[in-house]
N, C-alpha and C positions, 0 to 999 in steps of 0.2 A: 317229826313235826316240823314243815317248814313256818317259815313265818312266827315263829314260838316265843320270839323277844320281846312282845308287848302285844297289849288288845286283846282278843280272842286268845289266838295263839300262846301265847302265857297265861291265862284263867285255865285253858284245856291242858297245859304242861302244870300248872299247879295240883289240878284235878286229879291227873296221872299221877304223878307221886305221891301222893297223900295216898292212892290205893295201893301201892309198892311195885307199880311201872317203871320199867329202866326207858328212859326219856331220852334219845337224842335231837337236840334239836338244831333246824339250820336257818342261819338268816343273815342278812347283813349289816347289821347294827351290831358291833363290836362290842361297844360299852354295854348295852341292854343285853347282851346274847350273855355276856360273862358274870353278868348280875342275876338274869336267870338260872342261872346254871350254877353257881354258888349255891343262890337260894334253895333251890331244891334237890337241892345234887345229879345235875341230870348233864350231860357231856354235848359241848356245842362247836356248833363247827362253822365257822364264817364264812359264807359263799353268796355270791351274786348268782342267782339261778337263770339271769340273762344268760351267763356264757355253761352252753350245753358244756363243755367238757370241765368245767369245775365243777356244775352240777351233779353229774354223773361219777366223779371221785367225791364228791361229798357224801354222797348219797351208800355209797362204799365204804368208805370211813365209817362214817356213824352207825351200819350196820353191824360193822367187824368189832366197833367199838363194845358194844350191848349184848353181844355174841346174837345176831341176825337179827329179823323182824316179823312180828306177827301183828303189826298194822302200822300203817301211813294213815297221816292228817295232811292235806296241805291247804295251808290259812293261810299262804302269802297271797298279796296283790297289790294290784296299782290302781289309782282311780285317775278315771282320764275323763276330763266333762268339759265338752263344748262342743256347741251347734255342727253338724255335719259339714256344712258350708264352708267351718274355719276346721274344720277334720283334717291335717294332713296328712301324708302320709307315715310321716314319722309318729306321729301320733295313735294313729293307727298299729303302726307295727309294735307300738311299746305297750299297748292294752295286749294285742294276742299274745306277745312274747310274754308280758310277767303275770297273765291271767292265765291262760290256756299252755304256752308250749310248755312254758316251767312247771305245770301241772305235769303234762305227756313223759318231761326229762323224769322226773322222778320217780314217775311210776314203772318208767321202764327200765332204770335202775334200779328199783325194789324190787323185780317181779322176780328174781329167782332166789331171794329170802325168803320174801312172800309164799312163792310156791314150797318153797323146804319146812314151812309152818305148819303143823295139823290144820290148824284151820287160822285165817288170815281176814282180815279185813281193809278197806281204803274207803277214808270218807273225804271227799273232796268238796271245799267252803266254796259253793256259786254266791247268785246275791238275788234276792227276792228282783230286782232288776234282770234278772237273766229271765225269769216269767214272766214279769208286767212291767215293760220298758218304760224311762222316762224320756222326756225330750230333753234333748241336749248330750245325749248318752251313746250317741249308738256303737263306737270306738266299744267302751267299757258293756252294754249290754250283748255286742256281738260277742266278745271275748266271754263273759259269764253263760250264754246261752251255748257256749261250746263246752264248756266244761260241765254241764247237765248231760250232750247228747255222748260226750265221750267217756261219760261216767257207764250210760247208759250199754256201751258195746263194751264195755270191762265187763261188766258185771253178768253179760251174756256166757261174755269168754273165757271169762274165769271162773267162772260155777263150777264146780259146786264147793271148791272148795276156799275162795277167797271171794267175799263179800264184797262189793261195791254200792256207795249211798252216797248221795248227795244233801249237802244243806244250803237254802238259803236263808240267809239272813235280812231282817230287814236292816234301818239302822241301827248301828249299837254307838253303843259311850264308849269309842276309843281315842286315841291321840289322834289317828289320823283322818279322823270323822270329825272332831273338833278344827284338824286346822283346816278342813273345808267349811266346815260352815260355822264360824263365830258370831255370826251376830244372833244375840237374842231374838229378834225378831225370826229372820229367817230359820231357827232352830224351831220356834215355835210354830210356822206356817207344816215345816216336818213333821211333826208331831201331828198336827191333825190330818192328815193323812192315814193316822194308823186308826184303829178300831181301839185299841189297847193307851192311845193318845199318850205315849211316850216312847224312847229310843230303848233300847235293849243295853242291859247288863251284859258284858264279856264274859259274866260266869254263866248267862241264860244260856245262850248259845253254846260254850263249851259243856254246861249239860248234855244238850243233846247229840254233843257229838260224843260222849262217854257215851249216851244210850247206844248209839249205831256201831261204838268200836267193842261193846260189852257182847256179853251171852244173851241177855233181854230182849237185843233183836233179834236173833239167829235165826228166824223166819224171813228177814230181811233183806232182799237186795235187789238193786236196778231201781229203788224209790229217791225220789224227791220229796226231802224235807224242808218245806219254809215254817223257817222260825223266825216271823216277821209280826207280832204284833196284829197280826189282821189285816198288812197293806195291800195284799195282793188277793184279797174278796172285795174287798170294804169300800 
């Protein structure tokens, strides 16, 4: 599980342990990664997934750690929001890098546990903005629309015997959802937007990513899940 120290990421490593999952999870929040990982007994490994080659010995570790792996989550991400116009380029390169490539590092150092799994699964967290873009986003929508298409050519390649699915989300109730948008007001204009006329619980979402990492799907893969409240019909 990358991303697994808080938000989503921690509600879906809670989830997993309470079903008797051995949990590694990677992130870069020190203090939050060791307080998960206490909590639930699951083994963490503190890594900046910007730098491909810590990624890729994380992703090492924590499999040797559990003795292999028979599924990837990857919840981490960056949110990058302003008008195109003020888009730099570094701005840009830090949406693909902590949306998409840190997604590609991971996968591609999991895939020969993966493959040594009877059967295997990879759910990878886009953002209901990766199907129905907003303005001001395009950094952050371009990066979540690639992690749908590249979910998409896993899940070809890796048939039949590792699973690929995607979810997005719409907003949910985390820390880092909050310290973008504090004002009550502006929380509230969010909210109606959804059909469902409020944000998402971290445990809603981590539901469905147990559906897609369980046996329940096993009919499943190359889909796109949004678990968004209704924002992206409504």
């Amino acid at each position: 599980m990358t991303g697994g120290a808080s938000g989503v990421g921690a509600a879906t490593c809670r989830r997993l342990a309470a079903l008797g999952a051995r949990v590694a999870i990677l992130d870069r929040n020190e203090a939050a990664l060791r307080a998960i990982s206490q909590e639930i007994g699951a083994v963490g490994f503190a890594v900046d997934l910007l730098d491909a080659r810590a990624a890729e010995n994380a992703v090492v570790a924590a499999a040797e750690s559990i003795g292999g792996l028979n599924g990837v989550v990857n919840s981490v991400g960056i949110s990058v929001s302003r008008p195109f116009a003020e888009t730099d380029l570094a701005a840009w390169n830090l949406a693909i890098a902590g949306n998409l490539t840190s997604v590609y590092l991971v996968c591609h150092a999991a895939l020969p546990y993966l493959r040594a799994a009877p059967a295997a699964t990879i759910v990878n967290i886009s953002s209901a903005v990766g199907l129905q873009p907003l303005e001001g986003r395009a950094a952050y929508a371009a990066s979540k629309a690639g992690v749908i298409a590249f979910t998409k050519v896993l899940a070809v390649e890796l048939a039949p015997r590792i699973r690929c699915n995607v979810i997005c989300p719409g907003a949910v109730d985390t820390p880092m959802v909050r310290d973008i948008f504090h004002d009550p007001a502006q929380i509230e204009r969010i909210e109606a937007l959804y059909a469902l006329k409020r944000m998402a619980a971290p445990e809603e979402i981590a539901d469905a990513i147990l559906f897609l990492t369980g046996p329940e799907s096993s009919f499943i893969t190359g889909s796109t899940l949004a678990v968004d409240g209704g924002r992206t019909f409504y």
